[in-house]
C-alpha positions in Angstrom: -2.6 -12.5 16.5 -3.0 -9.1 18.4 -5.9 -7.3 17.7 -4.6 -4.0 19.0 -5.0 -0.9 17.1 -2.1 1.2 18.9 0.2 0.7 15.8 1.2 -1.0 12.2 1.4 -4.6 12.4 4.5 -5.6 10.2 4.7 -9.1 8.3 7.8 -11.0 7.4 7.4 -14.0 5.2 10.2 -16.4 4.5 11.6 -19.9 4.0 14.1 -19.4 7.1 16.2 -22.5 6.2 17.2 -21.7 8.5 16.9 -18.1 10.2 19.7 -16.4 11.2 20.6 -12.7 12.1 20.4 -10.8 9.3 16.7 -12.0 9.0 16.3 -10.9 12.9 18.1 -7.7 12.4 16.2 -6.5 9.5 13.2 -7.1 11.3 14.5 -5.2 14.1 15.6 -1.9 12.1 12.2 -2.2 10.0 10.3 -2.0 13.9 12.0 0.9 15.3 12.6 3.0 11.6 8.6 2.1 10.9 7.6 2.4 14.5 5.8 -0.8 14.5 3.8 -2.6 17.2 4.8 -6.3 16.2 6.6 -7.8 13.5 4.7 -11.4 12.7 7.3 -13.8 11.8 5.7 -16.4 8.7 7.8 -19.1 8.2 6.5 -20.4 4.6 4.6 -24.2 4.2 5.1 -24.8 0.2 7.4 -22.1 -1.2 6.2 -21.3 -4.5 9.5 -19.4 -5.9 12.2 -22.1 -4.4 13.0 -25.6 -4.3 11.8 -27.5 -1.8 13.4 -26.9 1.4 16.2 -28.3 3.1 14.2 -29.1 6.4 11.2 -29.4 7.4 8.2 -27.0 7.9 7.6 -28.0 11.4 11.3 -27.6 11.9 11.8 -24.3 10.7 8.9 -23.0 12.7 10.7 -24.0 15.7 13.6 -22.6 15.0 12.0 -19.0 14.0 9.6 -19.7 17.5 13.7 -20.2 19.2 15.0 -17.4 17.5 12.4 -14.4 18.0 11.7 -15.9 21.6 13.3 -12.9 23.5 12.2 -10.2 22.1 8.7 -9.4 23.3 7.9 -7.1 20.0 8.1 -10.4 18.0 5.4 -12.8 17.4 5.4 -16.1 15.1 2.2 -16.9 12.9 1.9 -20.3 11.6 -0.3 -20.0 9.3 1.6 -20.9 6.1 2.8 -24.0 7.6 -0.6 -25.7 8.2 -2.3 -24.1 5.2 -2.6 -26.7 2.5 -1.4 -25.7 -1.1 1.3 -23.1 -2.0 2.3 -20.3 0.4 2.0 -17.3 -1.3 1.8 -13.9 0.0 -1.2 -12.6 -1.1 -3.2 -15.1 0.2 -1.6 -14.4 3.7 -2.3 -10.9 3.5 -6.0 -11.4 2.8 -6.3 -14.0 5.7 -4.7 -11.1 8.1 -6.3 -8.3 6.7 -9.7 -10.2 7.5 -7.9 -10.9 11.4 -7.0 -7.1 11.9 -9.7 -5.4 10.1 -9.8 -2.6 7.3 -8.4 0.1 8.9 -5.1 -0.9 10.9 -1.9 -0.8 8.5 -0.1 -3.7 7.5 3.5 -3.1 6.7 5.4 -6.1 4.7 8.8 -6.0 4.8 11.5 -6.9 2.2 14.7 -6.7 1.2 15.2 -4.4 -2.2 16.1 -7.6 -4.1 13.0 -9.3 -3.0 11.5 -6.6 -3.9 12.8 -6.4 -7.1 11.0 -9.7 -8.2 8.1 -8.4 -7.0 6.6 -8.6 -10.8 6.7 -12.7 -10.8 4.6 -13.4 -7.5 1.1 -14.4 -7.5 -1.5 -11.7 -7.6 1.4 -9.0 -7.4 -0.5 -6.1 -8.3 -3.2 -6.7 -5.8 -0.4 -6.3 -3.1 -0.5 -2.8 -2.2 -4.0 -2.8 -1.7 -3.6 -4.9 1.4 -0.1 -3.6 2.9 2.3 -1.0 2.5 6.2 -2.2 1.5 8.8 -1.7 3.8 12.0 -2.2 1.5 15.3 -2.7 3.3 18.3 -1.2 1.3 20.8 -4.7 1.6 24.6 -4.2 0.2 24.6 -4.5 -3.5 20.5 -3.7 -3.4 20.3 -0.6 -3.1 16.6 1.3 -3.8 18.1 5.3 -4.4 15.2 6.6 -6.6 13.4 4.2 -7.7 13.9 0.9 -9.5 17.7 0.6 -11.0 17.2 0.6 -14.2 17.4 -2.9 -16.3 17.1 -4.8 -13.0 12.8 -4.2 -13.1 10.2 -4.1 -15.6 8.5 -0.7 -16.0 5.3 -2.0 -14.4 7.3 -2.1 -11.5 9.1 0.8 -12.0 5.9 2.9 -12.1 4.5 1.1 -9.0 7.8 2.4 -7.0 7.5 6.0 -8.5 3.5 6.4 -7.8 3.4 4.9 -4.2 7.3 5.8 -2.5 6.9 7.7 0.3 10.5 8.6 1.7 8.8 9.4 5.3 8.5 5.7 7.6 5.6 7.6 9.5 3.6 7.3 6.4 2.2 4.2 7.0 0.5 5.0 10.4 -1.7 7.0 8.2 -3.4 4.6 6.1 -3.8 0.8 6.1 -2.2 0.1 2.7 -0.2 1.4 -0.3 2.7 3.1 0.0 6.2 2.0 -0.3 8.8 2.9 2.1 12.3 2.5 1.4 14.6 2.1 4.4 18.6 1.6 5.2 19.6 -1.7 7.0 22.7 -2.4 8.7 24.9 -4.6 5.8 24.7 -8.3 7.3 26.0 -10.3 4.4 24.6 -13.4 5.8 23.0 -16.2 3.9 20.9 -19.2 4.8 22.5 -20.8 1.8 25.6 -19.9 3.7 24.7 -21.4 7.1 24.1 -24.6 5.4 27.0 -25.0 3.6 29.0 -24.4 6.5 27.5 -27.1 8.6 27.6 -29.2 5.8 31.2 -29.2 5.6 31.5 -29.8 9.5 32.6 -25.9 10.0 31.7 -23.4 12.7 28.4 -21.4 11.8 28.5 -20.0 15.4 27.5 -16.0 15.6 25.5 -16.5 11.7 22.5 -17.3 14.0 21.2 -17.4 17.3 22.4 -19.9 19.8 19.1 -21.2 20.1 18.7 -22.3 16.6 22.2 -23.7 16.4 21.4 -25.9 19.5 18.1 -27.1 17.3 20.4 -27.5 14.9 22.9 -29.9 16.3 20.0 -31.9 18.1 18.1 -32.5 15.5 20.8 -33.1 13.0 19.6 -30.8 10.4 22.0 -29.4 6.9 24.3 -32.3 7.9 25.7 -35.4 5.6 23.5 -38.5 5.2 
């Protein structure tokens, strides 16, 4: 993991089953509208909030590894993968924080519907004392002013209106706690998606990047028994 201090270091955590460019491009807008040094890719070992996954963990970390490969401001952190037990966030956060020390800013970024279930992951309210939140606007999740209202419970609610901070600069100023909401190109692309396609012998060609397709088709993965 880099240990410089020139800028935020931002984390995206995710099954990536498989990854594909809507993952890639929200990381992309999240760099450049947050100004950020790296995004760390986490592909995650045991997700705690899904079923199991449809390949394996050593196989989705080479396909994010195939997939960020090119572009120099991405880097991919195993550490979920080989960590025994449940991969939840928190517990990656405290492992980096302890990596990068107090006082750089970690920036964890989500799309406003992840976001939204922020309220059911482990240790949720110790969150924001280890990162800020950088919270993509995705079609049909938009974050205006707030949480929508009946889609959050007022804890969360309240968390949005104390720490939103409408300026992306914001988190160079502080290692931790604010939220930053951000617009995202609309890439209505699904890794649910990708699967069924290939599934059904059809075309998932520009839905991810040639790279992972290749892996793909080598390695037989999403395909009939």
């Amino acid at each position: 993991m880099p240990r410089s201090e020139a800028g935020p270091l931002g984390v995206f955590g995710g099954t990536f089953d498989p990854i594909h460019l809507g993952h890639l491009r929200l990381a992309e807008e999240a760099r450049e509208r947050l100004d950020l040094e790296y995004v760390a890719f986490i592909p995650a070992g045991q997700p705690p909030h899904r079923d199991a996954p449809h390949s394996t963990a050593a196989d989705r970390l080479e396909m994010v590894r195939r997939a960020t490969a090119s572009n120099p401001s991405f880097i991919v952190d195993d550490g979920e993968v080989f960590a025994a037990g449940k991969s939840y966030t928190v517990l990656t956060l405290e492992r980096l924080r302890a990596s990068i020390g107090p006082e750089r800013p970690l920036v964890l970024i989500l799309g406003a519907d992840a976001f939204q279930g922020l309220p059911t992951w482990h240790r949720w309210r110790e969150i924001l004392q280890l990162t800020h939140l950088a919270v993509g606007n995705r079609p049909g999740h938009a974050l205006p002013d707030g949480i929508p209202r009946g889609m959050a419970s007022a804890e969360l609610d309240a968390l949005c209106n104390n720490h939103r901070d409408n300026d992306p600069t914001s988190v160079h100023q502080s290692p931790a706690g604010r939220i930053v909401p951000f617009d995202m190109t609309p890439l209505a692309i699904s890794a649910s998606q990708v699967r069924a396609l290939i599934l059904a012998g059809q075309s998932a060609r520009y839905l991810l990047p040639e790279p992972v397709l290749q892996y793909i088709g080598q390695h037989h993965l999403y395909q009939p028994i």
